[in-house]
C-alpha positions as CSV (number, residue, x, y, z in Angstrom):
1,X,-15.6,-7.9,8.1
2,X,-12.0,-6.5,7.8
3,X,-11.0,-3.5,9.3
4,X,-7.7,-1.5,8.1
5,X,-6.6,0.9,9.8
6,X,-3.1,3.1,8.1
7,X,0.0,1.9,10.2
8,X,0.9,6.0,10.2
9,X,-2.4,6.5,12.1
10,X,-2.5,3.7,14.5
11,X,1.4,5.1,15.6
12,X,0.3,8.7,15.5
13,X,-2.4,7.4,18.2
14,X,-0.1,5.4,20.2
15,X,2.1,8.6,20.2
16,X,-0.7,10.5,21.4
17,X,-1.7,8.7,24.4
18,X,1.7,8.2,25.4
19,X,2.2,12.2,25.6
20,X,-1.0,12.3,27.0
21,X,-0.5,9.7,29.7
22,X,3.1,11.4,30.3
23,X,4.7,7.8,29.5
24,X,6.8,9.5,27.3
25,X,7.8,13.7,27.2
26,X,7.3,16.0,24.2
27,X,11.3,16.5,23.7
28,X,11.7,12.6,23.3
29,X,8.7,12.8,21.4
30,X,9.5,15.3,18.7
31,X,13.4,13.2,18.5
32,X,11.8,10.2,18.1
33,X,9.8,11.2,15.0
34,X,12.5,13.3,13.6
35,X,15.2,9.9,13.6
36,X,12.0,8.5,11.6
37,X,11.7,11.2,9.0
38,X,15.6,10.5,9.1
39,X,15.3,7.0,8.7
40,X,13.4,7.4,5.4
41,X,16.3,9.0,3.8
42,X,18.7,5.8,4.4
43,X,19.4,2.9,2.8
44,X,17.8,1.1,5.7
45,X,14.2,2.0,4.8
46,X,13.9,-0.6,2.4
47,X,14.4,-3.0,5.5
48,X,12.3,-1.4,7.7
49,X,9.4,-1.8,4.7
50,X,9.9,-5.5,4.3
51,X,10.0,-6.3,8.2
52,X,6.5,-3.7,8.8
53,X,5.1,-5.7,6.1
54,X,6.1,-9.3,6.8
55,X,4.8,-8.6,10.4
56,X,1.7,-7.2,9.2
57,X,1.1,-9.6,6.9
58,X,1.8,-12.3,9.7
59,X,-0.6,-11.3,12.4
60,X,-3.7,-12.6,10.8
61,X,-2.6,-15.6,10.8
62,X,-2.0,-15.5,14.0
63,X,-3.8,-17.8,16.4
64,X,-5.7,-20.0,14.0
């Protein structure tokens, strides 16, 4: 059985535990997401598809 979990909601966890576990404060937090929403607008978010996507695509092959 495969499980698929969105990539937004797997980082909107990982941001949670990390403001929860104080690894990371709310201030950095909220920049951090805002240079994302940024990030969207540029030419480089093309880039950042195809690299999420080859890596994603990669890890089930992983370790077979």
């Amino acid at each position: 059985m495969v499980l698929t979990i969105p990539l937004v909601l797997l980082l909107a966890v990982v941001a949670a535990l990390l403001l929860r576990f104080r690894a990371v404060g709310a201030g950095a937090a909220v920049v951090v997401a805002l240079f994302g929403f940024y990030l969207a607008r540029t030419g480089a978010a093309d880039t950042v598809d195809h690299l999420v996507t080859a890596v994603t695509d990669a890890l089930p092959g992983i370790g077979h």
